[in-house]
Backbone as CSV, one residue per row, in Angstrom:
resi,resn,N_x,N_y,N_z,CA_x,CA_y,CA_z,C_x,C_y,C_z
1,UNK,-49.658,-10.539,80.292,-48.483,-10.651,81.123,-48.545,-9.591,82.223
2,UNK,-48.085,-9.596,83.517,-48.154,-9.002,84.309,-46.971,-7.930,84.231
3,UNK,-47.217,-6.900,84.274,-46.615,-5.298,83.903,-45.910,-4.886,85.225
4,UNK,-46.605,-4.406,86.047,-45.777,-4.100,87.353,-45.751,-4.865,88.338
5,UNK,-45.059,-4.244,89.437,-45.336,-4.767,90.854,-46.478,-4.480,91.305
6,UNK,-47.070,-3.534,90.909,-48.592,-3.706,91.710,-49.380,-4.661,90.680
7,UNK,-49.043,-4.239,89.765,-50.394,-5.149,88.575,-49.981,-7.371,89.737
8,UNK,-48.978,-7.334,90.132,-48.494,-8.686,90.288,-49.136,-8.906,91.592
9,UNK,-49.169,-8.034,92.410,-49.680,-8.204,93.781,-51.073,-8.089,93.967
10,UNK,-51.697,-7.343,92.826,-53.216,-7.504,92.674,-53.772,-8.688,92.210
11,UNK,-52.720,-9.297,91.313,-53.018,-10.589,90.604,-52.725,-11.686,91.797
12,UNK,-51.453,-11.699,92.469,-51.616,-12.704,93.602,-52.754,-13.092,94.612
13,UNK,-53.251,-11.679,94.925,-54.375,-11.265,96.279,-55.321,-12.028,95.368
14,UNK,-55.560,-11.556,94.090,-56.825,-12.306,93.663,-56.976,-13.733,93.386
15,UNK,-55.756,-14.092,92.819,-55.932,-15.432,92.759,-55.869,-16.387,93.972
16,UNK,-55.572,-15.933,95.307,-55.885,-16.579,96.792,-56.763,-16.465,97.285
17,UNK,-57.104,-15.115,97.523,-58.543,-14.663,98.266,-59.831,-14.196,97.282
18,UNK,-59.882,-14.484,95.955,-60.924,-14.301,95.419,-61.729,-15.589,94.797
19,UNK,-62.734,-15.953,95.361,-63.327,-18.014,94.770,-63.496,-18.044,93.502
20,UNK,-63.931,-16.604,92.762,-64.306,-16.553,91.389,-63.168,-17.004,90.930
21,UNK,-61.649,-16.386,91.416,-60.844,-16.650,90.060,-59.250,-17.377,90.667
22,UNK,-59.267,-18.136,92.077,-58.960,-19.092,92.640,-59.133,-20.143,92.147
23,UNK,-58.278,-21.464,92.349,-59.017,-23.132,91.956,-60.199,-23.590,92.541
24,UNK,-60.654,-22.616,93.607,-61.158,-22.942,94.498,-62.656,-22.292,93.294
25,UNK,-62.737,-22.053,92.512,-63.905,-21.551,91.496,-64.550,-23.171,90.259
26,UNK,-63.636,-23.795,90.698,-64.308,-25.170,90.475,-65.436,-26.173,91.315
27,UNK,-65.116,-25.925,92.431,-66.054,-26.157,93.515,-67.331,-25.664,93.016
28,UNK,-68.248,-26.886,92.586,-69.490,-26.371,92.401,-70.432,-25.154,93.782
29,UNK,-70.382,-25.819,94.881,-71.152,-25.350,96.052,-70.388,-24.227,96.299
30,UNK,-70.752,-23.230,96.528,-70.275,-22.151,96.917,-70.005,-22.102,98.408
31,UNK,-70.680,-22.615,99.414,-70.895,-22.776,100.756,-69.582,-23.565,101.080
32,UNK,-69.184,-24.962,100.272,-68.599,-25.367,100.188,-67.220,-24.736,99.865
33,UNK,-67.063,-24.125,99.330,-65.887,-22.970,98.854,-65.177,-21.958,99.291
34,UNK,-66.715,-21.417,100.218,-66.179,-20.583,101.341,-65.804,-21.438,102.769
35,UNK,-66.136,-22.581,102.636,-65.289,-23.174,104.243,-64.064,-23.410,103.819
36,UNK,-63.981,-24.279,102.749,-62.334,-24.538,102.464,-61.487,-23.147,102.616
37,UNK,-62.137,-22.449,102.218,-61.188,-20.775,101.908,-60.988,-20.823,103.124
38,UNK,-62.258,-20.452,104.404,-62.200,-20.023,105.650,-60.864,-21.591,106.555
39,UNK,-61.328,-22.420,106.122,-60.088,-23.263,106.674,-58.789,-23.420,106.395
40,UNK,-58.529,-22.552,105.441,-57.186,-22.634,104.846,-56.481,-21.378,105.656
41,UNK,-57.941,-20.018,105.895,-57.208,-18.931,106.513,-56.940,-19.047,107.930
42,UNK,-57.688,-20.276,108.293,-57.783,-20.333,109.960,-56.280,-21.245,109.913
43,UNK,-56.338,-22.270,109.178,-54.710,-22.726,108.879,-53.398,-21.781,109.143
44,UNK,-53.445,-20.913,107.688,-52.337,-19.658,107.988,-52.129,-19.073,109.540
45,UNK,-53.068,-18.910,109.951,-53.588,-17.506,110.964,-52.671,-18.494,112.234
46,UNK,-52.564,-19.497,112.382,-52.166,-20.549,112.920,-50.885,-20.854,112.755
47,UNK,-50.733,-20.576,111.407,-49.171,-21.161,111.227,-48.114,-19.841,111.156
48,UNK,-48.619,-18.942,111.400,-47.905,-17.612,111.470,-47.867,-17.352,112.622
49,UNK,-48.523,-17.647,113.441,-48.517,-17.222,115.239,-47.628,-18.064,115.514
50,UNK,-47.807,-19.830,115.197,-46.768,-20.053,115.689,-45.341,-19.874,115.100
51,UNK,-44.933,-19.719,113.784,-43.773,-19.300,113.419,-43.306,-18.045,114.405
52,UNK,-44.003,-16.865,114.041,-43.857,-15.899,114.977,-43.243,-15.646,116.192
53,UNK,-44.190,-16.498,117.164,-43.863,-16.461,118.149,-42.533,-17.712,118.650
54,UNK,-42.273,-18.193,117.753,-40.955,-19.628,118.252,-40.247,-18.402,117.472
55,UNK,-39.715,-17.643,117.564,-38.461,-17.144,116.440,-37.355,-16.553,117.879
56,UNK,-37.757,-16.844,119.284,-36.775,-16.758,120.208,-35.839,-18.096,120.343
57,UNK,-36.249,-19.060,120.209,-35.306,-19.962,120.105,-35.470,-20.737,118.743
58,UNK,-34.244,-21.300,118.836,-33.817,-22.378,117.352,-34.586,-23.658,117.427
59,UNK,-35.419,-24.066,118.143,-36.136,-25.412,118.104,-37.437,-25.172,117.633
60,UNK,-37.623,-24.359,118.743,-38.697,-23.219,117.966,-39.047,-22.760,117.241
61,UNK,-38.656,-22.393,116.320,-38.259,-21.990,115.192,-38.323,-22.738,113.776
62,UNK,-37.262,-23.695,114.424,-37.652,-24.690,113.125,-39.283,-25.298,113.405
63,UNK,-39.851,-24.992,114.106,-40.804,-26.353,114.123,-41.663,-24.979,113.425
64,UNK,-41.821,-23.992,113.896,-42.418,-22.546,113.523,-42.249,-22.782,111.627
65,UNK,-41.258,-23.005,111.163,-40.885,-23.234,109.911,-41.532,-24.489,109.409
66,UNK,-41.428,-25.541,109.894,-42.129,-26.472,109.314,-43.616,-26.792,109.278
67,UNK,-44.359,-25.665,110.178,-45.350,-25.434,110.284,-46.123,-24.867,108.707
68,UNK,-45.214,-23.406,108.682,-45.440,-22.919,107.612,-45.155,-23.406,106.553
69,UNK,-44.431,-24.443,106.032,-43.985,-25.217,104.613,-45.374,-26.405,105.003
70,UNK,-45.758,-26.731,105.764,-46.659,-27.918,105.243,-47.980,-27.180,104.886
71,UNK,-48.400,-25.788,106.138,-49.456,-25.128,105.647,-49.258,-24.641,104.202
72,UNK,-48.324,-24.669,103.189,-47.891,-24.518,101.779,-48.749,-25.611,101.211
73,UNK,-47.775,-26.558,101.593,-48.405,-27.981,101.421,-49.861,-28.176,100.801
74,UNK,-50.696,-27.856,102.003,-51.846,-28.294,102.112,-52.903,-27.400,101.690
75,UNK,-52.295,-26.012,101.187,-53.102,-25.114,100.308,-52.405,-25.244,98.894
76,UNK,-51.558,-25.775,98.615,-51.082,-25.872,97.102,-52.035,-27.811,96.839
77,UNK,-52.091,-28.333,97.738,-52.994,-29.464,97.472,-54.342,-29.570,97.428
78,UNK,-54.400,-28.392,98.222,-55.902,-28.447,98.205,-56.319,-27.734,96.806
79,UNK,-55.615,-26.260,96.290,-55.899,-25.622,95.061,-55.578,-26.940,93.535
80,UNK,-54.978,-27.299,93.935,-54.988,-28.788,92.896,-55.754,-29.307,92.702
81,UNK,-56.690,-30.173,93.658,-57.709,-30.699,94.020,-58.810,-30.016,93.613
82,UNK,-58.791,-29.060,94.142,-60.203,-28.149,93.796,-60.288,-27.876,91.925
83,UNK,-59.296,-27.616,91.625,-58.996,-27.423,90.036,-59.363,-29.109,89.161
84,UNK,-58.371,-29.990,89.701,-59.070,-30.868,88.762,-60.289,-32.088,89.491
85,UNK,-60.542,-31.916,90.510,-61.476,-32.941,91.039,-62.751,-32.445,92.043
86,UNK,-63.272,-31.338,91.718,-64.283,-30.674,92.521,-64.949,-31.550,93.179
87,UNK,-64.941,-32.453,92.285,-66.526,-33.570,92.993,-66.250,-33.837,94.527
88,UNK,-64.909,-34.110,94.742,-64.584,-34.700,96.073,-65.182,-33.539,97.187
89,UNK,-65.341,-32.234,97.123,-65.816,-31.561,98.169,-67.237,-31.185,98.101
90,UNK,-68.003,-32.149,97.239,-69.239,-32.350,97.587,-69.591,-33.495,97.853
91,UNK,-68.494,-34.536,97.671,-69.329,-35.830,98.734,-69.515,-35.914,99.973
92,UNK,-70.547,-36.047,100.766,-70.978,-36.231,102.087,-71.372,-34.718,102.860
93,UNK,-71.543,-33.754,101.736,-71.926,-32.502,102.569,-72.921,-32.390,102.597
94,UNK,-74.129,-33.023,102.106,-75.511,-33.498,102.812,-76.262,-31.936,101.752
95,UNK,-75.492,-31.290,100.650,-75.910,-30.764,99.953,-75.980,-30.926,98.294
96,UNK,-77.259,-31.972,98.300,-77.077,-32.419,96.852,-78.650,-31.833,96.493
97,UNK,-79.060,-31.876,95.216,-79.780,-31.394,94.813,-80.784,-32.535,94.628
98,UNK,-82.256,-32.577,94.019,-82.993,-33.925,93.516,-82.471,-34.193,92.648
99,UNK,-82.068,-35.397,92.680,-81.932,-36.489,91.148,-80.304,-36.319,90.728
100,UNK,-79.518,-35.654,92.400,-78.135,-35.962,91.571,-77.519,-36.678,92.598
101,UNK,-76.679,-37.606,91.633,-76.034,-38.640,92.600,-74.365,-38.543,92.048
102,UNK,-73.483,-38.712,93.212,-72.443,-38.930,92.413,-71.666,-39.961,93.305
């Protein structure tokens, strides 16, 4: 069980940004593992600038907000995915080994 506030924030950091112990540690290909990671951060990095920067007006803003709830979205789907169906992010990456087919 998690003890403190730091023991909790070490455990968060790791379970996002670390592949070993992320969903993202099902992903057989490692290469493969680190783009999804790297596209999920180029996602954020994206959805925080624009939240950020719309927080002068209210239209703005919301769209700034709905930015950031789908980038939720699409890293809580993707860590799903990666956990129970790895296979899918090795079809068509032109990195298969001899004699495996899936």
């Amino acid at each position: 069980m998690i003890a403190t506030t730091r023991d909790y924030i070490v455990y968060a950091w790791n379970f996002i940004f670390d592949h070993e112990r992320s969903p993202l540690r099902n992903i057989p290909d490692v290469a493969i593992r680190h783009y999804v990671l790297q596209a999920l951060g180029l996602m954020w990095a994206v959805s925080f600038s624009v939240a950020i920067s719309s927080y002068t007006f209210l239209a703005a803003s919301l769209i700034g907000h709905l930015v950031l709830i789908a980038a939720t979205a699409v890293t809580v789907s993707t860590y799903t995915v990666a956990a129970k169906r790895p296979i899918l992010f090795i079809r068509g990456s032109g990195r298969r080994t001899d004699g495996e087919h899936y």
